[in-house]
Each structure stands twice: as C-alpha cells, then as structure tokens.
N, C-alpha and C positions, 0 to 999 in steps of 0.2 A: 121395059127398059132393055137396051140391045144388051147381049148376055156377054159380052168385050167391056161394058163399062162397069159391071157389076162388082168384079173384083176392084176395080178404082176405088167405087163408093163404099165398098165395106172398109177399106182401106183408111179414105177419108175420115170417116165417122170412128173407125177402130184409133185415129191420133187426136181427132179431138177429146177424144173419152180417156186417153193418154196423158197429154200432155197438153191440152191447153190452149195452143197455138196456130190458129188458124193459118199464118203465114207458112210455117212448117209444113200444114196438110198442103197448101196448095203445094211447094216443093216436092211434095213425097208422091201426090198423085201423077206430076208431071214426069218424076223419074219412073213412075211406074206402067204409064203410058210411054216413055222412051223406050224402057226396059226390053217391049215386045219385038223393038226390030234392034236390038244390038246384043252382042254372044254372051254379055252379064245374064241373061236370063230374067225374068219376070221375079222368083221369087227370093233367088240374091238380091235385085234391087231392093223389094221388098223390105226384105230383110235389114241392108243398108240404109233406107231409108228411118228406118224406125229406129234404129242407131243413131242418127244425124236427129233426129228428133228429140231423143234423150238425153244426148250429150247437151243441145242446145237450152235443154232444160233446166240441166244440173248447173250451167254456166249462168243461167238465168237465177235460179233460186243462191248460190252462190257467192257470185259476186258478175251484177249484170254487165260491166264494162267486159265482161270476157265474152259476152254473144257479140257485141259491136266491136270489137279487138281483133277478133281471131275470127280465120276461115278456119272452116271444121269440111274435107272432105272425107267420107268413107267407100273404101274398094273394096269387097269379097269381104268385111267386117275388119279390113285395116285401115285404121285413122291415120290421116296424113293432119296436121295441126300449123296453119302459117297466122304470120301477121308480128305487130309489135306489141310488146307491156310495158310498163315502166319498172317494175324488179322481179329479180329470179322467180322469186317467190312466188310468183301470178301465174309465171311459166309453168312451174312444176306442179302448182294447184291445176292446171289447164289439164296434162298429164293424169293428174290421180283420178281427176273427176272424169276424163275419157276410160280411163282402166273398171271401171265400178259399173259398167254396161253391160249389160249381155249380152254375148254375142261379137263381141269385139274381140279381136284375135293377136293384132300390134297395131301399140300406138308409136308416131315416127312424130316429133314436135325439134318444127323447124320455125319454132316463135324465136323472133326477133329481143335483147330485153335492150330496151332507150338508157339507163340508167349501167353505168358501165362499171367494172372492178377494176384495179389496176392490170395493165400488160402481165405482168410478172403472173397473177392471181390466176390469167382468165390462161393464162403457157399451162400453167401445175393442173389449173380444172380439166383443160383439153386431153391434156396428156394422160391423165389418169383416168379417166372416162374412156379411153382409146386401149388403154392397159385394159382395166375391166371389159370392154366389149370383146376384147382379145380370149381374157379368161372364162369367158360365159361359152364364147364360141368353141372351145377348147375344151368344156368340158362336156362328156357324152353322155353325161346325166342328167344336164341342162338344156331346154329348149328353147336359145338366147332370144328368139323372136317374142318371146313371150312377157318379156320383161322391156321394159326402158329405164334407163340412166341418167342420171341429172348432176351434175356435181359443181356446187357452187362455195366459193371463198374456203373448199376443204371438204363442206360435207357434203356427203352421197346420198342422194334421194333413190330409194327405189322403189319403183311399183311396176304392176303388172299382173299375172296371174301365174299359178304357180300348180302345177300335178297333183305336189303332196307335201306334206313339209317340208319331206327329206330334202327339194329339188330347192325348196326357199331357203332352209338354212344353209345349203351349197351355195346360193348367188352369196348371201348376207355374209358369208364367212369368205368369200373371195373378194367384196369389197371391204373388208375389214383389214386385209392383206395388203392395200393398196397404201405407196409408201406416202403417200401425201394426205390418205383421208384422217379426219381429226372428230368426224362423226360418222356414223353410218342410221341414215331416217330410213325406215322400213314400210312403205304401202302394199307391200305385196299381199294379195289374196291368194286365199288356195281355190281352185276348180270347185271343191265340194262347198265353198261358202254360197252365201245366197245375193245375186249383183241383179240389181234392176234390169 
C-alpha cells in the first residue's frame, strides 16, 4: 500500500470502530486527503474530522432529526452549527451535545428555530445574551470563548467548558445578574471532567 494512503486507512477503520457510520468515514478520509495540500495541516483536519463524527453521533443517538436538520462544521476544533428546528429547545440541545466532545474548543450555533416567541420575548432574549456576552468578555477570569449562551422566553442556558469551578461559578453568577433572567440552566463542564 503507497505509504500516503496509510494514514487515510488507519483513519477510516479508527471511525468506523468509533462511531459507526460509514458516510462519516467517507467524509473524514476525504477531509483528510484534502488536508495535505491546504495550511489546516493533516492532523488538525484529523482531529476535526473526528469531531464532526462525534458530534454527528451524539445528534444521532439523541434525537436523529438533529443530523438531517443541522449542518455541523468544524475549524481548528470550533463548531460553527447552521440550519433550522422547530423549538428552542432542539437549538440548545444541538449546543450541549457539541460542548460534550473532546476536543472542541467553541461552539457558535447559528441554528435557525421555525417556531417563533413573541417580538417583545425574542427584544429581552437578544438583549440579554448581548449583556452577558458583554460580562464574560469583561471579565479576565473568564475565557468567554469557551462557553455559549442561549437564552430563551427568560431562561439562560449555559454550556461549554469551563478551567475550574471557580471560572464556572463566575459565568453562572454573572448570568444570574442579568436583569431579565428568571432562570439560569447550567451545562457547563469543567476541563478536568471526562467528554467523549
């Protein structure tokens, strides 16, 4: 076997023995084969790739309308998340179940939801998500990239990953602050936990 495909094949057979999904592998060997002539490098795609595979998994064992729903890209291990759901809720499940990866670094979810709140609802959600992104950024304890935000009819979703407690219970106590939140839902993981 030429010793250029080698790495593919271990690849291949290392996601089937993963996760299952044959369509996946073909994806991941072709990013991996792209990999060699663009400046991501061979084993960030790698890496990426086997990310996009996991995530597609977790969407899969989850709730499977979220692999047929959402485009899931990953860059240097940050998720970009598009497409439409029909409620919040589908959104911010898409979110928690990207954060639970290893290897993933931020997740940005530009999912669409079909099913709408009132104007006034969706003024207070923006505005306060924008507050918070404000106070994450702002504080130099916090590494705001590491977390995302959700905030729907009042209450704050948050997930991501997190240094040490100390830096979790800093995000959680600054969306607690926020003059509209009426709940604050907590996903954050810490570094030291153990993420697929």
């Amino acid at each position: 076997m030429n010793s250029a495909l080698k790495p593919v094949a271990l690849l291949s057979i290392l996601c089937l023995l993963l996760s299952g999904c044959a369509g996946a592998v073909i994806g991941v060997g072709t990013a991996a084969v792209a990999a060699t002539s663009t400046e991501k490098g061979f084993s960030t795609s790698v890496s990426d790739g086997l990310i996009f595979t996991k995530i597609q998994d977790k969407f899969l064992q989850a709730d499977s309308s979220l692999s047929t729903a959402l485009d899931v890209t990953v860059n240097d291990g940050a998720v970009l998340l598009t497409g439409k759901v029909k409620t919040p809720e589908e959104k911010i499940l898409a979110t928690r179940l990207s954060w639970e990866v290893r290897g993933v670094r931020e997740v940005v979810n530009e999912v669409q939801v079909t099913d709408k709140s009132s104007l006034k609802d969706i003024a207070k959600d923006v505005a306060a998500g924008a507050q918070l992104r404000a106070k994450l950024i702002g504080d130099s304890k916090i590494s705001s990239l590491n977390f995302s935000i959700d905030i729907v009819n009042g209450i704050v979703y948050l997930s991501g990953v997190a240094r040490n407690t100390e830096e979790m219970n800093r995000v959680v106590s600054h969306a607690r602050e926020l003059k509209f939140a009426k709940q604050v839902v907590n996903y954050i993981s810490l570094l030291s936990d153990q993420r697929d």
